[in-house]
N, C-alpha and C positions, 0 to 999 in steps of 0.2 A: 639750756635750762632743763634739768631732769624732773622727771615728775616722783618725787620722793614724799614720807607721808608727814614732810614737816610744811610742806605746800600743804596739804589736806586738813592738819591742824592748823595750821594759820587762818582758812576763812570756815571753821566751824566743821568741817564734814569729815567723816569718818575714813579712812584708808580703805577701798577694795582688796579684798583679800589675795586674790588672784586677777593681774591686769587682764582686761577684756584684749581675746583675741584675736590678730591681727585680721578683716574681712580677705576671706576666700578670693581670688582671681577669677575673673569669668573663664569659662573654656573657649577655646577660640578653635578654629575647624583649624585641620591643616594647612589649606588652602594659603589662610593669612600667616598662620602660624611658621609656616618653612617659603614663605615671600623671598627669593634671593633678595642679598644686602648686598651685593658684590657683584661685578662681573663676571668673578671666577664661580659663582655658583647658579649663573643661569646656565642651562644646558641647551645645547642644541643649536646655536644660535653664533657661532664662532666666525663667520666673514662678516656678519655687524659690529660684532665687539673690537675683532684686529683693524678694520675703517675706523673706528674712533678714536683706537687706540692710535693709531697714527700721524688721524687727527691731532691729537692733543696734543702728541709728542713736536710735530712739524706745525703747534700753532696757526693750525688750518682748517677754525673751527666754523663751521657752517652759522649761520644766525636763523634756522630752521630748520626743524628734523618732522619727518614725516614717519610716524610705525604703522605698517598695516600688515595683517594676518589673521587667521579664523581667533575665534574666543580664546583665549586660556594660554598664548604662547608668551606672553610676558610684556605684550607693551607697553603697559602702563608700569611695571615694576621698571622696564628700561629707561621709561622717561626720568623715573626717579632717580635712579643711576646716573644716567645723565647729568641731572640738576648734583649729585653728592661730589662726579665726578669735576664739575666746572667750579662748584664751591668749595670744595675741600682745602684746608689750611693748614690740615696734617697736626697731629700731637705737640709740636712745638709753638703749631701756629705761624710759622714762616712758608708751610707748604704752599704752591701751586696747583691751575688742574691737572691731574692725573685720572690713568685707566685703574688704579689699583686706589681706592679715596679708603682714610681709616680707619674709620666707622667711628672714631671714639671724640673728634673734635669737636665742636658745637654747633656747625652748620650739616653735620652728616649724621647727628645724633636727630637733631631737630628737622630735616627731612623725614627720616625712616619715622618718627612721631607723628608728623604731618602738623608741627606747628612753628614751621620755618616761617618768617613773615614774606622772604624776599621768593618763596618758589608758592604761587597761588596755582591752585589745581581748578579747574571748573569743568562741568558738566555740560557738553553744548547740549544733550539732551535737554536736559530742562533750561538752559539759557541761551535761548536759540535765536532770539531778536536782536535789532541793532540797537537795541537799547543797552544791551549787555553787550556787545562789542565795545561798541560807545566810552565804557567805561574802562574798556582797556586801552582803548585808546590815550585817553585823558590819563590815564595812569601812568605809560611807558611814560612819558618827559620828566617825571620824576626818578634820579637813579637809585639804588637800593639802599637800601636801612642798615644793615651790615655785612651785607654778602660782596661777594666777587663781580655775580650776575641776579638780576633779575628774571627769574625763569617763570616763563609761564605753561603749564601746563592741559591740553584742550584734549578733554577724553571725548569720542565716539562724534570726532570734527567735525562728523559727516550730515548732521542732525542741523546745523548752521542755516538758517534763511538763507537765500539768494540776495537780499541784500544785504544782511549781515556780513555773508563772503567778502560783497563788494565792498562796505566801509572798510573790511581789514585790509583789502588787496594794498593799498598807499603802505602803511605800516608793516606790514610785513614783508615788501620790498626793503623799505629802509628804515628799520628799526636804528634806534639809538647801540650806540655800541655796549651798551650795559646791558640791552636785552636780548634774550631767547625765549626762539618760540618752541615746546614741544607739540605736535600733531600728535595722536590714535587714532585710529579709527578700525572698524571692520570692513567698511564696505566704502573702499578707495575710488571706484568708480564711479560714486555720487558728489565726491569732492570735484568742483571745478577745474578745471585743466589751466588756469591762472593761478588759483592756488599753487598748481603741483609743483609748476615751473619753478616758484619760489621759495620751495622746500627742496630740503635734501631727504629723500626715502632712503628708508629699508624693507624692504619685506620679510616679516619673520615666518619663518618656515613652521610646519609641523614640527612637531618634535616625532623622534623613530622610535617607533613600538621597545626595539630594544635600550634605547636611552630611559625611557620612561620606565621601564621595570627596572630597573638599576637602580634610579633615584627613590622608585617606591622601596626598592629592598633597605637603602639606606634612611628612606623614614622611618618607617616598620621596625630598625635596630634601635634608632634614637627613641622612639617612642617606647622601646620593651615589649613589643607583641611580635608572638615569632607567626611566619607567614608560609605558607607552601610556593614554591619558584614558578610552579602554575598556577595561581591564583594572582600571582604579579601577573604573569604575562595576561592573562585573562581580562584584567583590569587595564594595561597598556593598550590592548588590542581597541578593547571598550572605548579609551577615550579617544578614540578617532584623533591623536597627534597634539591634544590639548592636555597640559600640566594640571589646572585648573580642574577640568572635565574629570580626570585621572585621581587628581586629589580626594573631590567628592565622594569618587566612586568608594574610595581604599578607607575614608570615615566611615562610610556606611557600610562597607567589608567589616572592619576595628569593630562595630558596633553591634551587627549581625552574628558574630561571633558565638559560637557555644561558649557559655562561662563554664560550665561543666567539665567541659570535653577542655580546658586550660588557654581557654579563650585563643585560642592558633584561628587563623584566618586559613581557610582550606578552598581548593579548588571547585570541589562539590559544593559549596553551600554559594561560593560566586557564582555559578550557574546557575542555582535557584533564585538565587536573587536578581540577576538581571532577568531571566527570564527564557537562561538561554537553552533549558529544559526541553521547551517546545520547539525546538527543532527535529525533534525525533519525530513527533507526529506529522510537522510538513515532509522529512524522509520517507515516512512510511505511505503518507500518501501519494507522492512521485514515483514510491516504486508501484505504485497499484494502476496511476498512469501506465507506467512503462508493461504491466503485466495487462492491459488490456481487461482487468476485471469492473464491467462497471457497477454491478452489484453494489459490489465492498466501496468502487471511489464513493457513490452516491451515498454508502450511509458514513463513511469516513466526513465526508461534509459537510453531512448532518450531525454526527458526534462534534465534530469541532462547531458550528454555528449554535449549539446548543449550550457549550463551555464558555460562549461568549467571544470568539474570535469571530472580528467580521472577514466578510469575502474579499473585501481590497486588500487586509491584511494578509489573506491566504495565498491572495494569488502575489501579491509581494515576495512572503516565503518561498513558494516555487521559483518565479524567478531569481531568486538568490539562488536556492539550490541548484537550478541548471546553470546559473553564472560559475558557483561551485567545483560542478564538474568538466565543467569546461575547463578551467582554469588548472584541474587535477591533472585532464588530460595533455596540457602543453608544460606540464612542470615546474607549472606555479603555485602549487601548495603551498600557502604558509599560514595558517590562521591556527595559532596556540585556543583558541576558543572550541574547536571541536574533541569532542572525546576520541578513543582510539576505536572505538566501534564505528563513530559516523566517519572516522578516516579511512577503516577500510570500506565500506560500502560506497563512499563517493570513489577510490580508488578502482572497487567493482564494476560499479557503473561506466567509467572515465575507462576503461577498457573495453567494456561490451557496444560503448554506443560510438558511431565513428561523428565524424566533425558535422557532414549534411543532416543527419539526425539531429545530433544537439542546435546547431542552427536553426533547423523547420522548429523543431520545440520550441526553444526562445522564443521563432517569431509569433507563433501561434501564443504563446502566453502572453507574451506580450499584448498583442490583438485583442487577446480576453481579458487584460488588466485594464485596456482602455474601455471595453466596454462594460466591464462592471464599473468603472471610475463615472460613467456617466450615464447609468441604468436605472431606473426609476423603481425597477425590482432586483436591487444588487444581489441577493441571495438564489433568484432563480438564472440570473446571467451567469451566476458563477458554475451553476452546473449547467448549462449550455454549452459553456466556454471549455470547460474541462472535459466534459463530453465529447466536443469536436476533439480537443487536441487526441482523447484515446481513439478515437476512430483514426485518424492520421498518422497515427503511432507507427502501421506498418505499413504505409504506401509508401512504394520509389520514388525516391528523387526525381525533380526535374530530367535530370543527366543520364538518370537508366532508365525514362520512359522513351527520350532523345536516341539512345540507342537503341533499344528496343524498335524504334520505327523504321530510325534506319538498314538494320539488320532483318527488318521484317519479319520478326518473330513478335510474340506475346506472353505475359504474363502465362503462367500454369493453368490451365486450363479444368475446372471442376470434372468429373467423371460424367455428370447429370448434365453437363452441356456439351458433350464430345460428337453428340449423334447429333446436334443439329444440325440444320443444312446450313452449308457456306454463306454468307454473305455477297450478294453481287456484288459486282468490283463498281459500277459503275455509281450504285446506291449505297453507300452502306448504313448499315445501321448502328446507331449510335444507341450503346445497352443504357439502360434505366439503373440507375445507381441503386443498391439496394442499403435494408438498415443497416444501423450500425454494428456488427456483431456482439453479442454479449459472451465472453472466452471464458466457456464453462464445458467442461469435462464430460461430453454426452455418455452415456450409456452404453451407446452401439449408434454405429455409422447410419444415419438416415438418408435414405434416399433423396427424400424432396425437399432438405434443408437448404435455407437462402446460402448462399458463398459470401464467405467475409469480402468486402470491399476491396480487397487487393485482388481478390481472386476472379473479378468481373474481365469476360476477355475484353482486349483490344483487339478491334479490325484488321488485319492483315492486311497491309500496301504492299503493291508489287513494285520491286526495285523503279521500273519503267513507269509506274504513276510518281514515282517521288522524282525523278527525274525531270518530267513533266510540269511538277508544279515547280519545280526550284526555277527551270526556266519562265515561267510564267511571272513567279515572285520576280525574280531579276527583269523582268520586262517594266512590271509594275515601278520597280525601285530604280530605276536608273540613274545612273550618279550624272550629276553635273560635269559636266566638259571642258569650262571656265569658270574663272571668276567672277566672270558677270554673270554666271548663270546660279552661282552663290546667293549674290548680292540679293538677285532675283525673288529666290525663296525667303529669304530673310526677311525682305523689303514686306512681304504677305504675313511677317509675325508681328514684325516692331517696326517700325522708321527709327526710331534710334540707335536700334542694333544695327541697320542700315546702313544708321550716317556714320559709326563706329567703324566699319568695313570700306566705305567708301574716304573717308576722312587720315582714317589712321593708320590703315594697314598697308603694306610694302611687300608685294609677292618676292617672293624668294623662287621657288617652285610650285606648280600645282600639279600635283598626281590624287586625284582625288583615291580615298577619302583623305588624303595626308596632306596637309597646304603648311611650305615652310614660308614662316616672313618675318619682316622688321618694324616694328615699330616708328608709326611717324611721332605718336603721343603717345606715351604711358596707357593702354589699357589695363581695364580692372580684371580681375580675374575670375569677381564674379559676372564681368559680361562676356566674358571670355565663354564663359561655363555655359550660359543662356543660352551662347549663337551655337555651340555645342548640339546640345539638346536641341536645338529645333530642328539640326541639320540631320540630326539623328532618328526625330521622327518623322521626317519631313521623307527621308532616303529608307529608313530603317536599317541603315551601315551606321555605325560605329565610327565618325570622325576626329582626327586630331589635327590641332594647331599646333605646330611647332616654330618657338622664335629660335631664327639661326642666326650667322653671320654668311658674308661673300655680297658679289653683286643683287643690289634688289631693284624693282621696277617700279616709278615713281605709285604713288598712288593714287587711286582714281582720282579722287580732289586735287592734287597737284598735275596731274594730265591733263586736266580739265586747265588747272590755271596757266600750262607751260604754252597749249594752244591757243589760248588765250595770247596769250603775253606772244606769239606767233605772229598770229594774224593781227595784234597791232606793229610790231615791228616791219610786216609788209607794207599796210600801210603809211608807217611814216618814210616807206624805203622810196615809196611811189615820187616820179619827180614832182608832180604838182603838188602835194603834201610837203615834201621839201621846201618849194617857191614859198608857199604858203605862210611857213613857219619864217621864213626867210625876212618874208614883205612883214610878217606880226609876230616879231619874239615871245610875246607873252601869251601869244594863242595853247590852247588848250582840246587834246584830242580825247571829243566823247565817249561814253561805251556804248552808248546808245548806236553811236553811231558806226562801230566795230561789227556788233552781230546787223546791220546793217547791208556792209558791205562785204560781209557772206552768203548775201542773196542780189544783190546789186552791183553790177560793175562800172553804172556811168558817173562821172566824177560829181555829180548832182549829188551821189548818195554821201556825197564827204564832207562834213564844214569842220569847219573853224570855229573856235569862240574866243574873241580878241579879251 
């Protein structure tokens, strides 16, 4: 029935001149807007799809599926797939399930809608009780309305009560053969271990930096906005392996846009908009670390605490930045996010600095990220913290103060300390650490300037005192000689650890510090690791366990029980024991009376119990 204007004359009302125009379509973000409808256009995800696929083909289809993976890689569009793929009936309506479903038949149309009756989606977030269990229960014994299967599908499963879990556990062992169950979740490791058993998982991966800029470049075409090949990757990088994350980002890229400038999505303006700008100023500040200026660090910390960057955030940057160059340094560069300026400077850096450096920094910021994370005054911790790390900036490693002792030489020696007198050998003296230097460009050479911190001597050992104390240490530290003398130390940490060595262990060889053996019972490896360390500090050598094969030597608890099992067999060897058993078949030899008669030899010490 058309709406013509003899309908309008008919009940009195005049014709509209021009029909009112059809209401506008909401906008819809990307996100939903470019949802894969199809297997063939989820990305990333191809040893899930070819399992199903195979599934389906070899009618080997699971009666529960489990997705887990971080936000945004497509579980829940999977599960919908799933349901289009088991319900699908195909354009003639004769189809079967398939990995490849129409899209155009009426239970694949009415999925991707969300107003299929036979595939119910719920929220275990907000339906988390057994009340709402309850009611799916009562519902599988009815079969579907018009579908294939009745699908259920259960986002973010992990939000479930603990007894919710339990009333589904029956049901989801043996569903009816009409139902499916689809799982999501994010956080798989709060789902029960009874659940899991009775799902079939996938884990969806990340998706790869470079998949993700490919798919962006192919929205960005469909949409009509042209985009810079760096500002994809930039946005890839961004969403940390999430489609979703990534989506977001590339709307609010589209939106950000200069209208002006022909609305192009550009690399620069992605930068400003994450924010990823301020990285120049944590570069600039690590290089003032690394330059020893504390002037410049201190008011650089001040410039930033005053722009509004807190300290935990600062010292976060830093340690990014030295994770950075680190990472420059072994030839792992790959981050599309930094400009080509911050590429050579971290490549500068990632040359000048060697591996013990970059490590002492990590550890040291690190050390100052914890304690500004829990400083009552975060803002003055952070220059504390960053204070130490430049004062550390140029002291030797562990490893060349180590040779330096052993070679009996020292650090360079200031000119202003050259005439003091020697140090006795037998006293020495231990120098008074002086400030921290502040590395500013004097004038002219002062005489009675403090010496930077690296420059404090070390005492001079004669080969023959270091000789001396090594045997001394080695006297202290004497390794154990046997097993038992193992057990021994141990026995002074744990009795557990103890009864682990005495119980379960099988010498192979002992050369201390190196003991090979066999296992009598599976040890763990973290107590493995325990008896380790204690033997470690116990000796101060360095021990290893090694499980071998070849002949091994019972173990203490089994020694214990073979003599055991000895000295009852002599005693029942004994002729009166014999007689004994003889005269009273059903007599019974005690153990009471075993460790007995390893102190006693007259037949008094031996009964019977008829």
């Amino acid at each position: 029935m058309s709406d013509s204007p003899d309908i309008f004359a008919a009940g009195g009302v005049e014709a509209p001149i021009d029909p009112a125009p059809a209401a506008a379509q909401p906008y819809r973000v990307l996100a939903r807007k470019y949802r894969p409808s199809s297997f063939a256009e989820l990305i990333g995800q191809d040893a899930m799809v070819q399992t199903l696929g195979n599934a389906i083909k070899r009618d080997r289809l699971a009666h529960a599926f489990l997705m887990t993976g971080v936000r945004g890689v497509g579980k829940t569009s999977t599960a919908r797939l799933i349901a289009k793929a088991l319900n699908c009936i195909g354009e003639d309506g004769q189809g079967g399930p398939t990995i490849d479903p129409c899209g155009k038949c009426e239970p694949c149309r009415s999925i991707a809608d969300g107003s299929f009756i036979d595939v119910i989606e719920m929220d275990a977030a907000s339906h988390t009780g057994v009340d709402d269990v309850r009611e799916i229960i009562e519902a599988v014994r009815y079969s579907s309305v018009s579908a294939r299967y009745k699908i259920y599908i259960i986002d973010e499963v992990h939000m479930l009560s603990k007894n919710a879990f339990n009333a589904l556990l029956k049901t989801l062992e043996e569903p009816p053969a009409h139902v499916k169950f689809i799982f999501a979740t994010t956080e798989v490791n709060k789902v029960p271990i009874t659940v899991l058993s009775r799902c079939q998982r996938f884990d969806l991966k990340r998706i790869k930096a470079e998949q993700l800029s490919t798919h962006f470049g192919n929205i960005v075409e469909k949409e009509g906005v042209e985009a810079e090949q760096d500002a994809l990757d930039l946005i890839a990088q961004a969403a940390e392996g999430s489609v979703r994350d990534g989506l977001s980002i590339l709307d609010q890229a589209i939106a950000h846009a200069d209208m002006e400038g022909g609305g192009d999505v550009k690399a620069s303006q992605i930068r400003e908009m994450l924010g990823l700008s301020d990285r120049s100023a944590v570069r600039r500040l690590f290089g003032l670390l690394l330059g020893g200026d504390s002037q410049a660090l201190l008011d650089a910390i001040d410039e930033q605490y005053r722009v509004g960057v807190e300290p935990l955030s600062l010292m976060n940057g830093l340690l990014s930045l030295c994770h950075q160059v680190t990472l420059y340094k072994v030839g792992r560069a790959n981050d599309p996010t930094l400009s080509e300026e911050a590429k050579a400077q971290l490549g500068t850096w990632s040359e000048k600095l060697s591996y013990p450096v970059l490590h002492r920094l990590w550890q040291l910021l690190l050390k100052g990220y914890e304690e500004v994370q829990q400083a009552h005054m975060p803002r003055e911790a952070c220059d504390m913290a960053l204070l130490r790390v430049l004062c550390a900036a140029d002291m030797p490693d562990p490893g060349e103060l180590a040779k330096m002792l052993q070679q009996g030489s020292a650090p360079a020696v200031p000119q202003t300390m050259e005439a003091a007198p020697a140090p006795i050998a037998s006293a020495p003296i231990i120098p008074t650490p002086k400030a921290p230097p502040v590395h500013e460009a004097p004038s002219a050479p002062v005489a009675n300037s403090p010496a930077p911190l690296t420059d404090v001597p070390v005492p001079a050992i004669e080969p023959q005192q270091i000789g001396i104390q090594e045997e001394q240490s080695a006297t202290e530290n004497k390794l154990p000689t046997d097993f038992e003398s193992v057990i021994k130390i141990i026995g002074g940490v744990s009795p557990v650890l103890e009864s682990i060595l005495i119980a379960d262990m099988r010498i192979i060889s002992f050369s201390a510090p190196v003991i090979e053996y066999q296992s009598a019972r599976p040890i763990a490896a973290s107590d493995l690791k325990k008896i380790t360390d204690a033997l470690n500090d116990a000796t101060g050598t360095i021990w290893t366990f090694q499980e071998g094969q070849g002949e091994a030597q019972p173990s203490i608890s089994e020694q214990i029980q073979l003599d055991k099992d000895a000295a009852t067999q002599a005693i029942l060897d004994t002729p009166f024991v014999k007689a004994a058993f003889e005269a009273f078949p059903d007599a019974e030899l005690l153990e009471n009376d075993i460790s007995q008669t390893q102190t006693d030899s007259g037949p008094e010490s031996r009964s019977s119990q008829a």
